[in-house]
mmCIF file of the N, C-alpha and C atoms, coordinates in Angstrom:
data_MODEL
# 
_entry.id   MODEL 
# 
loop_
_atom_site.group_PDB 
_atom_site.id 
_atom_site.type_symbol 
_atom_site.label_atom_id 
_atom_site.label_alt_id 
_atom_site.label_comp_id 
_atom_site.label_asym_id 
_atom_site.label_entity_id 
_atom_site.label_seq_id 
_atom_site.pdbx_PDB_ins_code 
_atom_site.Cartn_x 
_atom_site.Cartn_y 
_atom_site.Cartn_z 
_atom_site.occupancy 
_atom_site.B_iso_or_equiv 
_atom_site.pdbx_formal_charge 
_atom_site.auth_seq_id 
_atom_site.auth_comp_id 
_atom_site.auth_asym_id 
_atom_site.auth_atom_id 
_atom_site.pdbx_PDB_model_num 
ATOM 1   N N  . UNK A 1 1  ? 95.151  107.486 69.211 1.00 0.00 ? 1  UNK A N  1 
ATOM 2   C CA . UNK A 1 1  ? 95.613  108.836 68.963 1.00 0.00 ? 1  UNK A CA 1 
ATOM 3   C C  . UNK A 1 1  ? 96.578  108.818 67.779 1.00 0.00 ? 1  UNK A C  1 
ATOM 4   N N  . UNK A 1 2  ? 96.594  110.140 66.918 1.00 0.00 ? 2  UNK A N  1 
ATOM 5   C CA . UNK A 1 2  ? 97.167  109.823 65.629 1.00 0.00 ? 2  UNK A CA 1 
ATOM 6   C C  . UNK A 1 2  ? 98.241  110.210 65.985 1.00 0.00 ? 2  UNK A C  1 
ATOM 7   N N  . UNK A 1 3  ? 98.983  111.252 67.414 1.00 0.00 ? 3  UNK A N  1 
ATOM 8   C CA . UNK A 1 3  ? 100.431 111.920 67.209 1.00 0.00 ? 3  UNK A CA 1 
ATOM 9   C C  . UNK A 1 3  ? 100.801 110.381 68.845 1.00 0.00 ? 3  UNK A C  1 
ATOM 10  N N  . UNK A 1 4  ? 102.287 110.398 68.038 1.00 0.00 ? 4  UNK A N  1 
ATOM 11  C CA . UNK A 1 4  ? 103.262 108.895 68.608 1.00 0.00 ? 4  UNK A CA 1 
ATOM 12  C C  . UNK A 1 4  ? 104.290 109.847 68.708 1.00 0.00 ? 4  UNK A C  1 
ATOM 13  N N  . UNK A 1 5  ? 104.842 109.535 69.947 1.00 0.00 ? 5  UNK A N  1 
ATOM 14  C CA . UNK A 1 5  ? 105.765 110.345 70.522 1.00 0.00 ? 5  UNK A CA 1 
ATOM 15  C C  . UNK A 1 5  ? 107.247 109.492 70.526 1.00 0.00 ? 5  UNK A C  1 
ATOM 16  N N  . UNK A 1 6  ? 108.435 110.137 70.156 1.00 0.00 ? 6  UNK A N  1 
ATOM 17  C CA . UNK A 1 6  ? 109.270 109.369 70.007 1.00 0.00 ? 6  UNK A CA 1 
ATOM 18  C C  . UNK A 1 6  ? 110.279 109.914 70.791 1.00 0.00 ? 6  UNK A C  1 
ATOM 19  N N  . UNK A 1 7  ? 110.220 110.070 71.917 1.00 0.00 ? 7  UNK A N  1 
ATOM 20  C CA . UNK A 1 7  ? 110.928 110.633 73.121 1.00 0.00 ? 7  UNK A CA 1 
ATOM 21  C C  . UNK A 1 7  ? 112.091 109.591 72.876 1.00 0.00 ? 7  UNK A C  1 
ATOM 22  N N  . UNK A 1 8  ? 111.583 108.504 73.476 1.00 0.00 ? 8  UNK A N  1 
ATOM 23  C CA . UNK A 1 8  ? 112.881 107.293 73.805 1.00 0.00 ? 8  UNK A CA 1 
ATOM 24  C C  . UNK A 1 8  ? 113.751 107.119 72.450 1.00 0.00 ? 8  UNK A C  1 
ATOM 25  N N  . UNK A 1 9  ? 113.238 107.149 71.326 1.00 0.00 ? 9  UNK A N  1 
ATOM 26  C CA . UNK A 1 9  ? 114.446 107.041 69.949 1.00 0.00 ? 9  UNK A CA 1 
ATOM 27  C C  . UNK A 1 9  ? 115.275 108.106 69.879 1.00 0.00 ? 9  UNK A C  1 
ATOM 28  N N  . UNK A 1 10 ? 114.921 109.036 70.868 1.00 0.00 ? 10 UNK A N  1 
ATOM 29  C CA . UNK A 1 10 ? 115.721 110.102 70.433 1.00 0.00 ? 10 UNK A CA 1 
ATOM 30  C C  . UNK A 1 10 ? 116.795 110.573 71.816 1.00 0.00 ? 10 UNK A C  1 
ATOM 31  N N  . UNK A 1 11 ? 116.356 109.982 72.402 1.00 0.00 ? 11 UNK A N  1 
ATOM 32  C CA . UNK A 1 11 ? 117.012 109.929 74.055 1.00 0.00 ? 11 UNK A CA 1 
ATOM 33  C C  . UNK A 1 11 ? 118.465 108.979 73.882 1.00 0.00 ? 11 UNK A C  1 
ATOM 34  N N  . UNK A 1 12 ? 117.502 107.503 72.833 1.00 0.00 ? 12 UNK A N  1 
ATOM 35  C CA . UNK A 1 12 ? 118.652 106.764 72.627 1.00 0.00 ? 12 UNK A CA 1 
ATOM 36  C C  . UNK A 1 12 ? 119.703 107.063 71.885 1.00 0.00 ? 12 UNK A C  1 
ATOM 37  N N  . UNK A 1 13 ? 119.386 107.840 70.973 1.00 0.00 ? 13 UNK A N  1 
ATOM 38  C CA . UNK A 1 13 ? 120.414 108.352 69.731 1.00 0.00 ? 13 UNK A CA 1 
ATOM 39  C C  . UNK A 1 13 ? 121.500 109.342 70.225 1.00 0.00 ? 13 UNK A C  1 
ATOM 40  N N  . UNK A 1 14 ? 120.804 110.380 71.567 1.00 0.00 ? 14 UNK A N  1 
ATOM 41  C CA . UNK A 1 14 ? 121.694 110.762 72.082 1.00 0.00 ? 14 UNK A CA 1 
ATOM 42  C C  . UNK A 1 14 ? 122.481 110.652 73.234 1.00 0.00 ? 14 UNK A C  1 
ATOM 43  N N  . UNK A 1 15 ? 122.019 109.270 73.516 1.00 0.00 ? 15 UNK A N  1 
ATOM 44  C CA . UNK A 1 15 ? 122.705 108.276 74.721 1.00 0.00 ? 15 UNK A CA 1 
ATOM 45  C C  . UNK A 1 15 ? 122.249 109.589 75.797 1.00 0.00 ? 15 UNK A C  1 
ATOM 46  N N  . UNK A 1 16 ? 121.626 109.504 76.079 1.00 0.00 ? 16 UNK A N  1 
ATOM 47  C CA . UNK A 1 16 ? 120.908 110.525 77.402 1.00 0.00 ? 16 UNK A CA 1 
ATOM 48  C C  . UNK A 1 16 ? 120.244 109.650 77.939 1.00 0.00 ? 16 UNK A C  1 
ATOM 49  N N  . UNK A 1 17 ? 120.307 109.496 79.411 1.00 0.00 ? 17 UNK A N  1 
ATOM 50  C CA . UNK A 1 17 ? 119.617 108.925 80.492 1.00 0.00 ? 17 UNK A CA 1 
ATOM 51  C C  . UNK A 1 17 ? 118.618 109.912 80.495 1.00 0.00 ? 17 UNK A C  1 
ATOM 52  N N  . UNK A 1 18 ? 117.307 108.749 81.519 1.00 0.00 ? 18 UNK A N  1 
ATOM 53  C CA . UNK A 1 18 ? 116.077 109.812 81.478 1.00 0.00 ? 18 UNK A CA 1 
ATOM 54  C C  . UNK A 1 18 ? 116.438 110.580 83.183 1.00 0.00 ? 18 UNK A C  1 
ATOM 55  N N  . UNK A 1 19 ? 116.659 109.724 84.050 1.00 0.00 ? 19 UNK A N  1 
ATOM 56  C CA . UNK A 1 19 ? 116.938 110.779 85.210 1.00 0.00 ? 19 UNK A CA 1 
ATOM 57  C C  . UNK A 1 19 ? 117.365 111.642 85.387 1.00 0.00 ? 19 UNK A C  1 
ATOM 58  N N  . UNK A 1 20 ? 118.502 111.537 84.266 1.00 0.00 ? 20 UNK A N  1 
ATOM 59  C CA . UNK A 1 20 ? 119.730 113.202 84.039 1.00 0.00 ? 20 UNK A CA 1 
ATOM 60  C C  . UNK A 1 20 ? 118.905 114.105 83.273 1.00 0.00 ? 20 UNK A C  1 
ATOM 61  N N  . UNK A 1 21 ? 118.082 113.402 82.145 1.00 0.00 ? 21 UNK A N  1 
ATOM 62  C CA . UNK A 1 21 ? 117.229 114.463 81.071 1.00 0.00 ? 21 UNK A CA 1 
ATOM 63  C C  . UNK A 1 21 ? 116.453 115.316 82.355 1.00 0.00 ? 21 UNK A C  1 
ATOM 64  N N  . UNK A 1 22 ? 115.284 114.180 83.121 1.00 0.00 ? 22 UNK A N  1 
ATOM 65  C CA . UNK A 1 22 ? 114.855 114.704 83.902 1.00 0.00 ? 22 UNK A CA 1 
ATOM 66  C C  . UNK A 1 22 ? 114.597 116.025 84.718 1.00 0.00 ? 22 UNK A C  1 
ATOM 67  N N  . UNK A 1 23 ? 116.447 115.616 85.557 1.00 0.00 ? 23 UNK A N  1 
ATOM 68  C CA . UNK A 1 23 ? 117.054 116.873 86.260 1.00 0.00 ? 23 UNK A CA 1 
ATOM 69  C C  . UNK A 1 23 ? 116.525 117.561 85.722 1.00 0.00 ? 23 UNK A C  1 
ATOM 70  N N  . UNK A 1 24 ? 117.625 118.173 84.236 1.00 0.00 ? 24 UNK A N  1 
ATOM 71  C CA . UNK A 1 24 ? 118.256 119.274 83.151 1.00 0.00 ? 24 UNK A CA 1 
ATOM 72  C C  . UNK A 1 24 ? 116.817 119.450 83.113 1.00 0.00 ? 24 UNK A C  1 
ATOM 73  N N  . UNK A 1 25 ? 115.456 119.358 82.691 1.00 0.00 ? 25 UNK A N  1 
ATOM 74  C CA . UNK A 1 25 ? 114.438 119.830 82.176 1.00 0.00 ? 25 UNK A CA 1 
ATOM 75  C C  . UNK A 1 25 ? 113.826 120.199 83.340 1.00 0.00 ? 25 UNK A C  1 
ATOM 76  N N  . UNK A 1 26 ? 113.637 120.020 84.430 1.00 0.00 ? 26 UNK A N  1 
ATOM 77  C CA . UNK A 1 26 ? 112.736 120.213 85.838 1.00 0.00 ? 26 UNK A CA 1 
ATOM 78  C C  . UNK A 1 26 ? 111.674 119.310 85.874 1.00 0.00 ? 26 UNK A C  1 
ATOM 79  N N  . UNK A 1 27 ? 111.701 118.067 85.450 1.00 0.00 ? 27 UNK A N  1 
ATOM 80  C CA . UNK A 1 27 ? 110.065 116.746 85.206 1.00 0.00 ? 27 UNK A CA 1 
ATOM 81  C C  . UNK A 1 27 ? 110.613 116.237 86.392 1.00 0.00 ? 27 UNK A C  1 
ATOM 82  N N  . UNK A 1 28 ? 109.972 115.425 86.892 1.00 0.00 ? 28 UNK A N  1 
ATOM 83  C CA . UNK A 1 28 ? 109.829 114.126 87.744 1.00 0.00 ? 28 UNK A CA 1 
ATOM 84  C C  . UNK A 1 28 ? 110.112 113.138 86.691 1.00 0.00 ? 28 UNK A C  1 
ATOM 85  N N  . UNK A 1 29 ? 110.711 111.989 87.183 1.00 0.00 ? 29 UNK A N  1 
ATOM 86  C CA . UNK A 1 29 ? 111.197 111.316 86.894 1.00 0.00 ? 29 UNK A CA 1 
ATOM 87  C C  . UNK A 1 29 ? 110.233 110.073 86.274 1.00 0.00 ? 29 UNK A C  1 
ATOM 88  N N  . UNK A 1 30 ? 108.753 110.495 87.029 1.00 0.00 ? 30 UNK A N  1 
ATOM 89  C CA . UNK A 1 30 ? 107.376 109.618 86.297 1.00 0.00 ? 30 UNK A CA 1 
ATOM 90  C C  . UNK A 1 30 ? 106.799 110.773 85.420 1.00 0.00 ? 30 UNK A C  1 
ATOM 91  N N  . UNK A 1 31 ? 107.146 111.571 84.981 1.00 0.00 ? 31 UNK A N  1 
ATOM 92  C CA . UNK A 1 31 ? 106.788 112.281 84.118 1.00 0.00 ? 31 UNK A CA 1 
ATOM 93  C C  . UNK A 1 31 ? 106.979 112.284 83.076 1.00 0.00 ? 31 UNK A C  1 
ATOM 94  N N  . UNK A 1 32 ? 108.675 112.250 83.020 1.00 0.00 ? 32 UNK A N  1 
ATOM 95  C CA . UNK A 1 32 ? 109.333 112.103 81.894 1.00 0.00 ? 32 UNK A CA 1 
ATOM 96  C C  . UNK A 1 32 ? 109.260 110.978 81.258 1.00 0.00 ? 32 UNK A C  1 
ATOM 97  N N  . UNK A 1 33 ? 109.054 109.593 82.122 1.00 0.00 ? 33 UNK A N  1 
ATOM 98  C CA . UNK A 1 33 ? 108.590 108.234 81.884 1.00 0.00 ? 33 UNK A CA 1 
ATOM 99  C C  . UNK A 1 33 ? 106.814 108.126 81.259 1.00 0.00 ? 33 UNK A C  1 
ATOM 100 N N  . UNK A 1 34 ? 105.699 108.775 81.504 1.00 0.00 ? 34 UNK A N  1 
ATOM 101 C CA . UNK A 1 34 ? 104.445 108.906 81.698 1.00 0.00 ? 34 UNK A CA 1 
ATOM 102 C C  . UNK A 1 34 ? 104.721 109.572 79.580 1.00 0.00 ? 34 UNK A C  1 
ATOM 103 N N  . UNK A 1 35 ? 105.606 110.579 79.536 1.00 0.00 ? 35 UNK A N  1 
ATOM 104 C CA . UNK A 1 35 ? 105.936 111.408 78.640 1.00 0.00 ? 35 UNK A CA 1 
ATOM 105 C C  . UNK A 1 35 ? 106.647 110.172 76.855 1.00 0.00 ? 35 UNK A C  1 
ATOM 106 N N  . UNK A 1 36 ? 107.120 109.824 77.656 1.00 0.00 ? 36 UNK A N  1 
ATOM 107 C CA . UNK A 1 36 ? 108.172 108.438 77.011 1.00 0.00 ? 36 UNK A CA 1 
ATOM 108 C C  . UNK A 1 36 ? 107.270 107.486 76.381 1.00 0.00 ? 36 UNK A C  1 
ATOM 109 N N  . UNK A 1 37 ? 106.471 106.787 77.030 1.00 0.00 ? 37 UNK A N  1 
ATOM 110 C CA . UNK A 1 37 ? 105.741 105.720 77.003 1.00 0.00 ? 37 UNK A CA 1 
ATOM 111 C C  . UNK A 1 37 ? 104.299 106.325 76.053 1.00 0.00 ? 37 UNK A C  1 
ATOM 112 N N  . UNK A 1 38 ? 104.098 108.210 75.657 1.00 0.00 ? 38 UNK A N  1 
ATOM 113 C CA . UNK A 1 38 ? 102.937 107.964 75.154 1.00 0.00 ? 38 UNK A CA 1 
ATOM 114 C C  . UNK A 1 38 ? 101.394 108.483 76.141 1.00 0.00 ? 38 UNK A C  1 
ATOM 115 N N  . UNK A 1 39 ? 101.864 108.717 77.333 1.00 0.00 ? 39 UNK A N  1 
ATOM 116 C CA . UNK A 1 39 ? 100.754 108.554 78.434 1.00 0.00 ? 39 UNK A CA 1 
ATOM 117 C C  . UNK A 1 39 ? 99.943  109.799 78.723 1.00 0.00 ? 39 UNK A C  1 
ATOM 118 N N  . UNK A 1 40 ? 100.390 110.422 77.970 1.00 0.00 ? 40 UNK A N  1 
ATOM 119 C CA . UNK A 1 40 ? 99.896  112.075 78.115 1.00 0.00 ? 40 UNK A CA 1 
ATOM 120 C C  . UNK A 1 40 ? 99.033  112.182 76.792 1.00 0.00 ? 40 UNK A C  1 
ATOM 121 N N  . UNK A 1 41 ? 98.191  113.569 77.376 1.00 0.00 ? 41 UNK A N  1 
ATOM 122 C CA . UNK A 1 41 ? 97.391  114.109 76.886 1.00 0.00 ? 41 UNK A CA 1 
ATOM 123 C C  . UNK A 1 41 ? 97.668  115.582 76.072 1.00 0.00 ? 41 UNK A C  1 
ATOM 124 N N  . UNK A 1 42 ? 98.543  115.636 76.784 1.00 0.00 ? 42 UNK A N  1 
ATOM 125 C CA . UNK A 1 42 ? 99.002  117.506 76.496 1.00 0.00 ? 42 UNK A CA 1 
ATOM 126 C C  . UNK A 1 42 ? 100.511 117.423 77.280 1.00 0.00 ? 42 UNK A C  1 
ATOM 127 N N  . UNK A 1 43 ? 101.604 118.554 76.336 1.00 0.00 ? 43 UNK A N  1 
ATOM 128 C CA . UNK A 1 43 ? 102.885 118.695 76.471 1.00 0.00 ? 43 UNK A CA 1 
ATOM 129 C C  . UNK A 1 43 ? 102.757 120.160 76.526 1.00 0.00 ? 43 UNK A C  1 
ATOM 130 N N  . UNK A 1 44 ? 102.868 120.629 77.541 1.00 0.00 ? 44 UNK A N  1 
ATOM 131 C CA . UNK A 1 44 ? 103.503 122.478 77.596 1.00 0.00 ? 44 UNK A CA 1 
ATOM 132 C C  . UNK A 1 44 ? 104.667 122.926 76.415 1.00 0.00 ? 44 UNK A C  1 
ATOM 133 N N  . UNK A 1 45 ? 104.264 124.121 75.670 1.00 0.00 ? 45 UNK A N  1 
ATOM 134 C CA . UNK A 1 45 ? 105.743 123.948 74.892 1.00 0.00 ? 45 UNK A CA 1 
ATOM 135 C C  . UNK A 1 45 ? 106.935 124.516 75.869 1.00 0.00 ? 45 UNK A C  1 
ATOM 136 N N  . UNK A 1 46 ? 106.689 124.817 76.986 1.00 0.00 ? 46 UNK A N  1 
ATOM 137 C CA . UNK A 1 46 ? 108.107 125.201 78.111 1.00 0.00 ? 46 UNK A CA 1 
ATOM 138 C C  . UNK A 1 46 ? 108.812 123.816 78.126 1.00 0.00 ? 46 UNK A C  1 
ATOM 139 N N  . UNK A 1 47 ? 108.281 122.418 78.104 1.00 0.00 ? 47 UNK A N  1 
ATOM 140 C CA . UNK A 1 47 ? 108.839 121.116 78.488 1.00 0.00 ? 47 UNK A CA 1 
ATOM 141 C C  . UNK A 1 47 ? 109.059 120.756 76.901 1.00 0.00 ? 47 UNK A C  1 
ATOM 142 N N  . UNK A 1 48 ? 108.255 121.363 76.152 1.00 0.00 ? 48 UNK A N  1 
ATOM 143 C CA . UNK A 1 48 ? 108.755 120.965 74.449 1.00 0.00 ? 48 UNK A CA 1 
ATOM 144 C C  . UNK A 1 48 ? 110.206 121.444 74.001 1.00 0.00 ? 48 UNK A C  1 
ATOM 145 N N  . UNK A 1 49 ? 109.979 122.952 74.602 1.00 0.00 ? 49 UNK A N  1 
ATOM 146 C CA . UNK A 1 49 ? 111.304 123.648 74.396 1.00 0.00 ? 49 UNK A CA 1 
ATOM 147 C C  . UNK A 1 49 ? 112.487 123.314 74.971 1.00 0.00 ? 49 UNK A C  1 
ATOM 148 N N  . UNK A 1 50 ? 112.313 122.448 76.333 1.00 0.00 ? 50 UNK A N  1 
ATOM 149 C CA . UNK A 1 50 ? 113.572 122.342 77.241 1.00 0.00 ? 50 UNK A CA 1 
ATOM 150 C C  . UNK A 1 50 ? 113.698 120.845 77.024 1.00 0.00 ? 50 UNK A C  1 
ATOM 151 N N  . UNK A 1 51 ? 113.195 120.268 76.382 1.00 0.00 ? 51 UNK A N  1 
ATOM 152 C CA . UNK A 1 51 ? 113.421 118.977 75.730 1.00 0.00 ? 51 UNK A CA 1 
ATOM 153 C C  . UNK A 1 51 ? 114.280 119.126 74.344 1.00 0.00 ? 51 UNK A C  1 
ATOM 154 N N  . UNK A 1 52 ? 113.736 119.540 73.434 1.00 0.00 ? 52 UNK A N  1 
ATOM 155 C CA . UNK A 1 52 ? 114.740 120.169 72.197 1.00 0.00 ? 52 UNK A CA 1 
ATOM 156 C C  . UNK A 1 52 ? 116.026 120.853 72.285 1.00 0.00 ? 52 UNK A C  1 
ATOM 157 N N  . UNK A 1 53 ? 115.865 121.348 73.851 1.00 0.00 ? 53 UNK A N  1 
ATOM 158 C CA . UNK A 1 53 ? 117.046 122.710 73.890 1.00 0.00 ? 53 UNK A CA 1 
ATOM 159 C C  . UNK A 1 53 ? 118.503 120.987 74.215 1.00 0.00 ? 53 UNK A C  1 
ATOM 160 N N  . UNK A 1 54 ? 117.758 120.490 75.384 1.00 0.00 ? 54 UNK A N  1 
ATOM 161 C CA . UNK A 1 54 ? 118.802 119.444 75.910 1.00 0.00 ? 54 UNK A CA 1 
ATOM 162 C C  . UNK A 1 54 ? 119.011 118.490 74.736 1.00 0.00 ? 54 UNK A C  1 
ATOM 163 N N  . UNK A 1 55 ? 118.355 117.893 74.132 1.00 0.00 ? 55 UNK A N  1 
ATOM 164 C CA . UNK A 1 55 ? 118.650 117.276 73.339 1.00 0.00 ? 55 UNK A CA 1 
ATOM 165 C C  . UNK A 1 55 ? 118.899 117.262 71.483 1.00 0.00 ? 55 UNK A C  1 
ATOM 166 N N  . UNK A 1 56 ? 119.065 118.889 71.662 1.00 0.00 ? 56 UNK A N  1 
ATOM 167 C CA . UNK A 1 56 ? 119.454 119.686 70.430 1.00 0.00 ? 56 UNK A CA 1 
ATOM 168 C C  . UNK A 1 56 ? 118.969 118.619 69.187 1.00 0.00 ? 56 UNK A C  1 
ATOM 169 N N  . UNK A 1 57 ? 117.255 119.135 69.345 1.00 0.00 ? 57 UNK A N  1 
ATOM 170 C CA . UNK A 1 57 ? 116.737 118.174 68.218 1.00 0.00 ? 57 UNK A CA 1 
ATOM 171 C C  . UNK A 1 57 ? 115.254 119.063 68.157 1.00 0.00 ? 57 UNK A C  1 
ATOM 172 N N  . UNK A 1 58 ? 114.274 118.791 66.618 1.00 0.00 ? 58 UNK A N  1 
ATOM 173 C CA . UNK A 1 58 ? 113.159 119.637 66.315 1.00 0.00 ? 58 UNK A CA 1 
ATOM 174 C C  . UNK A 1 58 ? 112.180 119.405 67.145 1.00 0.00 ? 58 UNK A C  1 
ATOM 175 N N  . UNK A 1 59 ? 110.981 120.067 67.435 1.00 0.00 ? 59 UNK A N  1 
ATOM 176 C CA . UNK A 1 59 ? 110.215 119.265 67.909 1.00 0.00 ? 59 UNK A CA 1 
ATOM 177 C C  . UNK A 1 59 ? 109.185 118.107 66.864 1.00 0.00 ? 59 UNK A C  1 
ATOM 178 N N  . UNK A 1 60 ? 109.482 118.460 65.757 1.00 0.00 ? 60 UNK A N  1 
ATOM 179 C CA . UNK A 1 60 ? 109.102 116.987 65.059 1.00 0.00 ? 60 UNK A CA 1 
ATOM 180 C C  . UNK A 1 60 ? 109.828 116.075 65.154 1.00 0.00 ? 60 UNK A C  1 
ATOM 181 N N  . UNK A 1 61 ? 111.008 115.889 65.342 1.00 0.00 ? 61 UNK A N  1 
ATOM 182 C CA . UNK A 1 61 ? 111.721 114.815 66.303 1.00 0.00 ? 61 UNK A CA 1 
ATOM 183 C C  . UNK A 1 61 ? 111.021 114.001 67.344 1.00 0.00 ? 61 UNK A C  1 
ATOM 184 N N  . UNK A 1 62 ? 110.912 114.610 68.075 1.00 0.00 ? 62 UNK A N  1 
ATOM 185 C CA . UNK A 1 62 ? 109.571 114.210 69.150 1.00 0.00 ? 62 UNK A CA 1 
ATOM 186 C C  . UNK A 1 62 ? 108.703 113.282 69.442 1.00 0.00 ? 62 UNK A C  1 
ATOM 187 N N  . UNK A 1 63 ? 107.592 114.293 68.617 1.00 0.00 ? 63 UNK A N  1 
ATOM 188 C CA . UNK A 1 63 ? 106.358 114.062 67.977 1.00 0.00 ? 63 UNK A CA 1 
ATOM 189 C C  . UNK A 1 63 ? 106.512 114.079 66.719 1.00 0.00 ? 63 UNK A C  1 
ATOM 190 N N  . UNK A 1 64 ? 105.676 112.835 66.342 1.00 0.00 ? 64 UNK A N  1 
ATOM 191 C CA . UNK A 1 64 ? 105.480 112.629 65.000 1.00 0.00 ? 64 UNK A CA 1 
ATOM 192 C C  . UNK A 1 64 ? 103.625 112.236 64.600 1.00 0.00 ? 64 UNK A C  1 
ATOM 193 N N  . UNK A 1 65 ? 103.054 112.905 64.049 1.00 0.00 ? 65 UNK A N  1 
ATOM 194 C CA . UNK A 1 65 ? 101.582 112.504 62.979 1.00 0.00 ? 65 UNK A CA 1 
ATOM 195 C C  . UNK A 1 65 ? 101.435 111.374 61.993 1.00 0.00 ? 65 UNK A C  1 
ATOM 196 N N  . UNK A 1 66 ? 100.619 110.261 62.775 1.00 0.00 ? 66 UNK A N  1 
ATOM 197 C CA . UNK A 1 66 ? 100.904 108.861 62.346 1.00 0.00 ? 66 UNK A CA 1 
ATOM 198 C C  . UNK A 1 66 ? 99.112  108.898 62.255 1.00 0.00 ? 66 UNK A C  1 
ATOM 199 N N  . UNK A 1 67 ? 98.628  108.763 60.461 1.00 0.00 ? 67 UNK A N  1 
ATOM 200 C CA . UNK A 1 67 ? 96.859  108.898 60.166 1.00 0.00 ? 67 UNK A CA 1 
ATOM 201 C C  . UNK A 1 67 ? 96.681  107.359 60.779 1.00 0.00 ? 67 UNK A C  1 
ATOM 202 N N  . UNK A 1 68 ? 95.613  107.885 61.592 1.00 0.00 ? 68 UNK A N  1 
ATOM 203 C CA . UNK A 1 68 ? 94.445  106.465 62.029 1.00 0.00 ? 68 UNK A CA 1 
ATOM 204 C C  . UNK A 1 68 ? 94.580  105.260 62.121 1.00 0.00 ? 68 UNK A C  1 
ATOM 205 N N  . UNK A 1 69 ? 94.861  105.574 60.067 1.00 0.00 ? 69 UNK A N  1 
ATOM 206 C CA . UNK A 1 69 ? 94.886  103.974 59.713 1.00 0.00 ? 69 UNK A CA 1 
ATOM 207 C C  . UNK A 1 69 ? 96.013  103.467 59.689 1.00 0.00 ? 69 UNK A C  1 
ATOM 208 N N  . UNK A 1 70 ? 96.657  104.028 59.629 1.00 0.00 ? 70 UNK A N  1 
ATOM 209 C CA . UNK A 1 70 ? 98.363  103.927 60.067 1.00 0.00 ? 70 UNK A CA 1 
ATOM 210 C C  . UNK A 1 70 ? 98.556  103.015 60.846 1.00 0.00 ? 70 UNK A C  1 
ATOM 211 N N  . UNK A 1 71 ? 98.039  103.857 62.072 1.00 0.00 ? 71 UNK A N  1 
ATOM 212 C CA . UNK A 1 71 ? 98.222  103.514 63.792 1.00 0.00 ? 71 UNK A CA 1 
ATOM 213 C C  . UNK A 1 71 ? 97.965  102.393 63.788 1.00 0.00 ? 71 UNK A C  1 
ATOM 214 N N  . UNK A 1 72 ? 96.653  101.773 63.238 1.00 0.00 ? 72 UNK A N  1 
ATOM 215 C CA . UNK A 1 72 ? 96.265  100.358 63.601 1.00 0.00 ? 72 UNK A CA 1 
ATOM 216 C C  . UNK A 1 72 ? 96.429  99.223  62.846 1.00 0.00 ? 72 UNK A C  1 
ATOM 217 N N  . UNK A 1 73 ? 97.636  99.469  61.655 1.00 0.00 ? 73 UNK A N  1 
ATOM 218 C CA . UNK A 1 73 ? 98.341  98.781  60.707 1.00 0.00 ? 73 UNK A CA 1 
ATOM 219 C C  . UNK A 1 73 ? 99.340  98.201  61.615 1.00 0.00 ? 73 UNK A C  1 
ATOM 220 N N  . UNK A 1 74 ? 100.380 98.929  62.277 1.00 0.00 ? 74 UNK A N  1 
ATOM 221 C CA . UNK A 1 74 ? 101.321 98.675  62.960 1.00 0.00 ? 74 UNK A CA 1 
ATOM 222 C C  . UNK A 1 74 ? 101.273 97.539  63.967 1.00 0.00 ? 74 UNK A C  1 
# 
């Protein structure tokens, strides 16, 4: 997949735990982990929005568009 999700760099930057993010957003706690790691298919923008809102950041922050050949350079 070409979009790489950068949940955790940005969790870290704002020293936010994921259980507390969790709470504050309404996820399960394997969600937000499932979310972290890449494991999803589709993001609601209600969980896009309440992710940005808590962690006062874009949603290209996020998500980022990494071409193909990119991906399999890395």
């Amino acid at each position: 997949m070409s979009i790489v999700v950068r949940l955790d760099v940005i969790m870290a930057l704002r020293k936010v735990r994921g259980n507390d993010l969790a709470e504050r957003i309404g996820l399960t706690q394997a969600n937000l982990s499932n979310l972290k790691a890449g494991k999803i298919k589709a993001i609601r923008l209600r969980t896009l929005d309440a992710l940005c809102r808590e962690l006062s950041c874009q949603p290209g922050d996020i998500l980022e568009y990494v071409p193909q050949e990119a991906a399999h350079e890395k």
